[in-house]
C-alpha positions in Angstrom: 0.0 0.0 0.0 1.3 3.6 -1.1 2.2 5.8 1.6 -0.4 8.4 0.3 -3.2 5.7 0.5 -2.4 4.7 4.2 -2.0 8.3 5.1 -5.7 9.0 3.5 -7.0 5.9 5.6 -5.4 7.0 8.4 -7.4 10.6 8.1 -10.8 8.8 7.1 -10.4 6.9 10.2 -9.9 10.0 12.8 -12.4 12.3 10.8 -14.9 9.3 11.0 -14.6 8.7 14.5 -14.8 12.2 15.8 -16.9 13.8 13.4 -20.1 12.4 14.4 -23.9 13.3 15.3 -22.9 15.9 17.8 -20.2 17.5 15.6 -22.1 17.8 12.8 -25.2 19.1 14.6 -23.0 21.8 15.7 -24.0 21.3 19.3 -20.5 20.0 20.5 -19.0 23.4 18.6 -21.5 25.2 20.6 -20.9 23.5 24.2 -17.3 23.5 23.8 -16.5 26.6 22.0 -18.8 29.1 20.8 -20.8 29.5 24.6 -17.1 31.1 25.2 -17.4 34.3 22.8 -14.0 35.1 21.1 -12.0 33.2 23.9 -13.3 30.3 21.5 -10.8 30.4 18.9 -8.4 29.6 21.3 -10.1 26.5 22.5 -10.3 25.5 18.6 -6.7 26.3 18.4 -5.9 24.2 21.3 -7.5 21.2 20.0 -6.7 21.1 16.9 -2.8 20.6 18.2 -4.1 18.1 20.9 -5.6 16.0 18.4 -2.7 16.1 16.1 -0.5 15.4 19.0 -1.9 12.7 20.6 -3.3 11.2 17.3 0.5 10.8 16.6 1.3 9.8 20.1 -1.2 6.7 19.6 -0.2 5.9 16.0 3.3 5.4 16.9 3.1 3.5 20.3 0.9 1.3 18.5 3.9 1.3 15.5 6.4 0.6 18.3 4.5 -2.2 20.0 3.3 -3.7 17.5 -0.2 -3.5 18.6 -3.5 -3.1 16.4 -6.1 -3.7 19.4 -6.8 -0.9 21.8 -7.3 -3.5 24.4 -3.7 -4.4 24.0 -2.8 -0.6 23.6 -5.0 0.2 27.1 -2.6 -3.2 29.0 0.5 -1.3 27.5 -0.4 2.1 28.7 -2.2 1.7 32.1 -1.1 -1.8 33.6 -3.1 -5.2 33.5 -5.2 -4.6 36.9 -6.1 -0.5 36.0 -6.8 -1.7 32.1 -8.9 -4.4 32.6 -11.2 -2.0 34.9 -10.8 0.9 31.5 -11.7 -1.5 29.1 -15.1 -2.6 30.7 -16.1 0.9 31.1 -15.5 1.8 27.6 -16.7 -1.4 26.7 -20.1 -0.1 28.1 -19.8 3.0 26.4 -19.2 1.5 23.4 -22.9 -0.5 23.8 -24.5 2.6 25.1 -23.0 4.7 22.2 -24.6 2.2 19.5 -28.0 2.4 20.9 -27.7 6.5 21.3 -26.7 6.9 17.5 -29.6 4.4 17.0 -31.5 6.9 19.0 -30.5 9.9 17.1 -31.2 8.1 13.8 -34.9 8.1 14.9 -34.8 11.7 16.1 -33.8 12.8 12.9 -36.5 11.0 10.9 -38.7 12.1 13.5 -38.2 15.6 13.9 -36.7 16.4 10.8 -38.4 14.1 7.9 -41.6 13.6 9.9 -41.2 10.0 8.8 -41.7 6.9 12.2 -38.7 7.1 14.9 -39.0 3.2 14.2 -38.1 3.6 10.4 -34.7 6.0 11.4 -33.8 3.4 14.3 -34.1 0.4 11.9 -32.7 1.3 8.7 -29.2 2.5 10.8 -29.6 -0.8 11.9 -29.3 -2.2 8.9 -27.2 -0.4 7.6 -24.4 -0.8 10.7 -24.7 -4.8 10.3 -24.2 -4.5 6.2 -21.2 -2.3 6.2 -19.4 -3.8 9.2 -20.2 -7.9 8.6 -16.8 -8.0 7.0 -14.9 -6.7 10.0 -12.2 -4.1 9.8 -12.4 -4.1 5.9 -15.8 -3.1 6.1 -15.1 -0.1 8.4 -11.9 0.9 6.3 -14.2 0.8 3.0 -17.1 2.5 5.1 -15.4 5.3 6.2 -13.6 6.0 3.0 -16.6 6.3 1.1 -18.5 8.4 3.8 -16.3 10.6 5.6 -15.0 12.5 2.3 -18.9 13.0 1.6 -19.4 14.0 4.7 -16.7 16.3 5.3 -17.3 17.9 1.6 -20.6 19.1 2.6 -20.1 19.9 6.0 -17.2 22.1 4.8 -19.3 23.9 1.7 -22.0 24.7 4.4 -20.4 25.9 7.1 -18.0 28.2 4.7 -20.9 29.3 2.8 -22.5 30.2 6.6 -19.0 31.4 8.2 -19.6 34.2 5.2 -23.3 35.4 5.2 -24.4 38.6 6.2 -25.7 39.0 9.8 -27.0 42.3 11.5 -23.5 43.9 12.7 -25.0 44.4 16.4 -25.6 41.1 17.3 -21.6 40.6 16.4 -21.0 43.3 18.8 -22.6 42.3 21.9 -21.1 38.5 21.4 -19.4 38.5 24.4 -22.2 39.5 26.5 -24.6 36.8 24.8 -22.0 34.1 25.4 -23.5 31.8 28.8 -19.8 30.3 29.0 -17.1 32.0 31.6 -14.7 33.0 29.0 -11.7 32.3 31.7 -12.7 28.2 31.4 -12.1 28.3 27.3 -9.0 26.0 27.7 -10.3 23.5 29.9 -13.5 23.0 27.4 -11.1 22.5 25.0 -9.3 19.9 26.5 -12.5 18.2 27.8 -13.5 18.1 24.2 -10.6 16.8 22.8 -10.3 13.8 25.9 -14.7 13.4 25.3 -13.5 12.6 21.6 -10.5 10.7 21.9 -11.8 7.5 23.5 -13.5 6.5 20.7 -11.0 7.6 18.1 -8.6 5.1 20.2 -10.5 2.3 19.2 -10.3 3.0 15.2 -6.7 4.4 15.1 -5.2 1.6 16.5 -7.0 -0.3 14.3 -4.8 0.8 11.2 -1.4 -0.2 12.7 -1.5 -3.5 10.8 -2.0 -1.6 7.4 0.3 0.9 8.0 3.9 1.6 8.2 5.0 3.7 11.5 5.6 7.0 8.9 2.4 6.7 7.1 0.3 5.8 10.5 1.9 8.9 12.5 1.6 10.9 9.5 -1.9 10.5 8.9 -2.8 10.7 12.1 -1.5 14.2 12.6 -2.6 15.2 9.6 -6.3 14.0 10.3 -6.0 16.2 13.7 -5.1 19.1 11.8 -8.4 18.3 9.4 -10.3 18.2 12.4 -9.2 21.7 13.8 -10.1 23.0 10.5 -13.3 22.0 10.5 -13.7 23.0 14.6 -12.6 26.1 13.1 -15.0 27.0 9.6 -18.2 25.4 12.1 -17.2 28.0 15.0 -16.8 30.9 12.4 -20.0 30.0 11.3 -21.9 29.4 14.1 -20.4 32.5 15.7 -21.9 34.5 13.2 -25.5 33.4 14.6 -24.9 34.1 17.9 -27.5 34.5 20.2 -30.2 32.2 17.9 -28.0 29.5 17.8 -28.4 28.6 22.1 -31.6 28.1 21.3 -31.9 25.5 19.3 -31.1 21.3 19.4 -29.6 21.4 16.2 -27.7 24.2 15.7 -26.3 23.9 12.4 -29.7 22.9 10.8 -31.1 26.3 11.6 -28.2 27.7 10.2 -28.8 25.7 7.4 -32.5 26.8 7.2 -31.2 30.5 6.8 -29.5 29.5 3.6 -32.0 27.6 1.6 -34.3 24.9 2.2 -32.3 22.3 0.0 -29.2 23.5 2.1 -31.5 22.6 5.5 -32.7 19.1 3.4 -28.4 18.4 2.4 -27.7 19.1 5.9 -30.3 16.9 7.6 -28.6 14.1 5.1 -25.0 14.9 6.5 -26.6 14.9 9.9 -27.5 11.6 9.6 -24.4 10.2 8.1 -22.4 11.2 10.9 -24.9 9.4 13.1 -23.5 6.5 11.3 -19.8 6.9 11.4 -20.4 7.1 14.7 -22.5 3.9 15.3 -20.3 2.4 12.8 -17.1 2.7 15.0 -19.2 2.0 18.7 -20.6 -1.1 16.8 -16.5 -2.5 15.7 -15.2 -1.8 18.5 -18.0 -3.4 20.8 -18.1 -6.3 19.0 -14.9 -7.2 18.7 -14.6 -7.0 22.4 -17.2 -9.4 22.5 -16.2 -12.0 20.3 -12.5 -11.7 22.0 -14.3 -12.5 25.5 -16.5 -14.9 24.4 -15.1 -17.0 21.3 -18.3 -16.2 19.1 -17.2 -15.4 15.9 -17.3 -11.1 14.9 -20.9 -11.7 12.7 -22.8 -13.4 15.1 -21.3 -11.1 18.3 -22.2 -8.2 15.5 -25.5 -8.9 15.1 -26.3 -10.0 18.8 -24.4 -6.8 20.3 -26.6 -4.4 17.7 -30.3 -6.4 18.2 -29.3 -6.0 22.2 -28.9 -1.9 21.4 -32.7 -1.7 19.9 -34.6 -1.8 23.4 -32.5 0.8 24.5 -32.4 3.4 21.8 -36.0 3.4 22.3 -35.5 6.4 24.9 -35.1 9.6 24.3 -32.1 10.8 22.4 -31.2 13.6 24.6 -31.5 11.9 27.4 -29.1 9.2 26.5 -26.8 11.9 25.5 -26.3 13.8 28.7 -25.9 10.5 30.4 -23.6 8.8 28.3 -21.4 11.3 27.1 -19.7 12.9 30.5 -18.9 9.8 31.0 -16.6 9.3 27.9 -15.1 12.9 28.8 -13.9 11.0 32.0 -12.5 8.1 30.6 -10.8 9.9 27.9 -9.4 12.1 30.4 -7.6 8.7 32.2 -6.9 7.6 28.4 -4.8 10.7 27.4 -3.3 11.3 31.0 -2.0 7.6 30.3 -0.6 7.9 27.1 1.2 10.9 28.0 2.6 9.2 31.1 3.6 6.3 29.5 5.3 8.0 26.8 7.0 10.3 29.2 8.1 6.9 30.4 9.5 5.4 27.5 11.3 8.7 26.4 13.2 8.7 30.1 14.0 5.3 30.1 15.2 5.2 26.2 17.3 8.3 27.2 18.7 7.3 30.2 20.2 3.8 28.1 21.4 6.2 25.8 23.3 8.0 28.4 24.6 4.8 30.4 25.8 3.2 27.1 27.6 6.7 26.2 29.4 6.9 29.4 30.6 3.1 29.5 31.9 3.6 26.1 33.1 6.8 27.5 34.9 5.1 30.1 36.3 2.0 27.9 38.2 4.6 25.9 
C-alpha cells in the first residue's frame, strides 16, 4: 500500500470517528467553543494541536509495539489490573454509544423528515450490520466512502454560513450573549478533545497492521489538523448566529435553514451520516470486544451486540446523550493522562540507556 493511500485511511479513520452526530449538529462546537465568545478560537486552536499530538502519540506506540487492538494498547499504557477495569467501562460506552446513534437516527427521521422514529432506528440498523459484517475491511471501506462525503458538505455549508451577512449588532454584543465563563475556554477545550478521543482510540489503532510507522503517525496528525479546520469553519460560522443558535437542538440545521431549504434538506442528510460513522465505530469496537471474551465469531457477536442496542435506543435521544457522554469525557481524560505518562516513560528510560551506554563507552576509551 502507497504511503499516500495509508495516510488518507489514516485521516478517514480519525475524521470518522470524531466527526459524528454531535459534531455535525453543531451542538459539540456550541458547548465547547462558541458558549465562550472570542475566547473560542483559542479553545479551537488548542484542540486542533491536541488531536494532532496525541493522534501521533497513539499511531506510533501502536507502531512501536506492534499493537492493532486498543485493548492491547490500554494493558500497555495503564497496567493489567487499571486496564482491565478501562476496558469494561468503555466497553459499556461503546454499547451505550450504538443504541444512542440508534436513537439519534430516529430523532432525525422524527423531527426532521416527519417519517416513524421506528423507520430511522431500523434502517441504521441495517445499515451498521451491512457495512461492518466483514470486519475491519468493512469499516476501512465505510469510512472511506462516507467521511470524504461527509466532510465535503459539512465544509461547503459551514463556509458558505462562516460568510453570510448577519445584522452587525448582534456581532457586537457576542461577548455578553456568550453563557460560557470565558476564563474556562482551555479547559473546554481539553475536555473536548479527551470526550472525543476514546473512541478515536478504538479505530486508530486499528490501522497499525495496514500501515507503516511513517504513514500511521503521519496521517494521524494530519487527520487532527483536518479536524481543527473543520472545529474552526463550524465556529466561524456558528459565531456569526450568535445568540439564535443557544436556542436550538440542532444548531447547524437552523443555520442551514437560513441558507435555503435544499441547504437545510443536504444538511439533515449529513446529519445523519455522521450518526453513522459514529455507530459504525461504537458497533466495531464493541463487537470485537465481544467476540474476543466470548469466542463467538465477529458476525454473530455483530448482530447479537446491535439487536441487544434496539430496546435501549427506544429512549429519548437527549437523554441518553447527557448521560452517556460525560462519561466518555472521564474516561478519555484517564486515556490521554495515560498515554502521556507512559510515553513520558519510554522517552526517560530510552534516554537514560542512551546516556549509560555513552558513558561506559566513555569510560572503555
Amino acid at each position: 500500500m502507497s504511503g499516500l493511500k495509508a495516510r488518507f485511511m489514516v485521516v478517514m479513520g480519525y475524521l470518522g470517528a470524531v466527526i459524528g452526530a454531535g459534531f455535525a449538529s453543531g451542538q459539540e462546537i456550541v458547548q465547547f467553543f462558541t458558549a465562550y465568545g472570542e475566547e473560542g478560537i483559542k479553545g479551537v486552536i488548542v484542540a486542533m494541536v491536541l488531536f494532532a499530538f496525541f493522534g501521533g502519540l497513539l499511531l506510533n506506540m501502536a507502531h512501536q509495539q506492534k499493537k492493532s487492538r486498543y485493548q492491547d494498547i490500554l494493558t500497555y499504557m495503564m497496567g493489567e489490573r487499571c486496564s482491565r477495569g478501562v476496558d469494561i467501562l468503555l466497553a459499556l460506552f461503546l454499547f451505550l454509544g450504538i443504541s444512542t446513534m440508534l436513537a439519534a437516527s430516529g430523532a432525525v427521521f422524527y423531527e426532521h423528515l416527519y417519517l416513524p422514529k421506528g423507520l430511522g432506528i431500523f434502517l441504521a440498523y441495517v445499515m451498521v450490520l451491512l457495512m461492518l459484517f466483514s470486519g475491519k475491511k468493512g469499516l476501512i471501506v465505510s469510512y472511506n466512502l462516507l467521511v470524504p462525503l461527509k466532510m465535503l458538505l459539512i465544509l461547503v455549508i459551514a463556509s458558505y454560513a462562516a460568510f453570510y451577512p448577519v445584522q452587525p449588532s448582534v456581532e457586537t454584543y457576542t461577548t455578553f450573549l456568550c453563557p460560557g465563563n470565558p476564563r474556562l475556554w482551555i479547559i473546554a477545550a481539553v475536555l473536548y478533545v479527551a470526550y472525543n478521543f476514546s473512541l478515536a482510540m478504538v479505530v486508530l489503532t486499528e490501522y497499525q497492521s495496514i500501515t507503516s510507522r511513517k504513514s500511521g503517525v503521519t496521517g494521524a496528525i494530519w487527520g487532527g489538523l483536518i479536524l481543527g479546520l473543520l472545529v474552526l469553519v463550524n465556529f466561524l460560522a456558528l459565531r456569526k448566529f450568535i445568540p439564535s443558535i443557544f436556542m436550538y437542538e440542532v444548531p447547524m440545521l437552523y443555520i442551514a435553514g437560513n441558507i435555503s431549504v435544499t441547504a437545510k434538506q443536504v444538511y439533515t442528510a449529513v446529519l445523519w451520516v455522521g450518526i453513522l460513522t459514529t455507530a459504525l465505530a461504537n458497533a466495531y469496537g464493541f463487537s470485537q470486544r465481544f467476540s474476543s471474551l466470548t469466542g463467538l465469531s465477529y458476525p454473530l457477536c455483530l448482530v447479537l451486540c446491535v439487536t441487544l442496542a434496539l430496546p435501549v435506543s427506544m429512549q429519548s435521544f437527549s437523554g441518553l446523550v447527557g448521560k452517556v457522554y460525560p462519561l466518555f469525557g472521564i474516561l478519555g481524560i484517564l486515556i490521554l493522562g495515560a498515554l502521556t505518562w507512559r510515553t513520558f516513560r519510554d522517552f526517560a528510560a530510552k534516554l537514560y540507556y542512551n546516556i549509560t551506554q555513552f558513558w561506559k563507552g566513555f569510560r572503555e576509551v
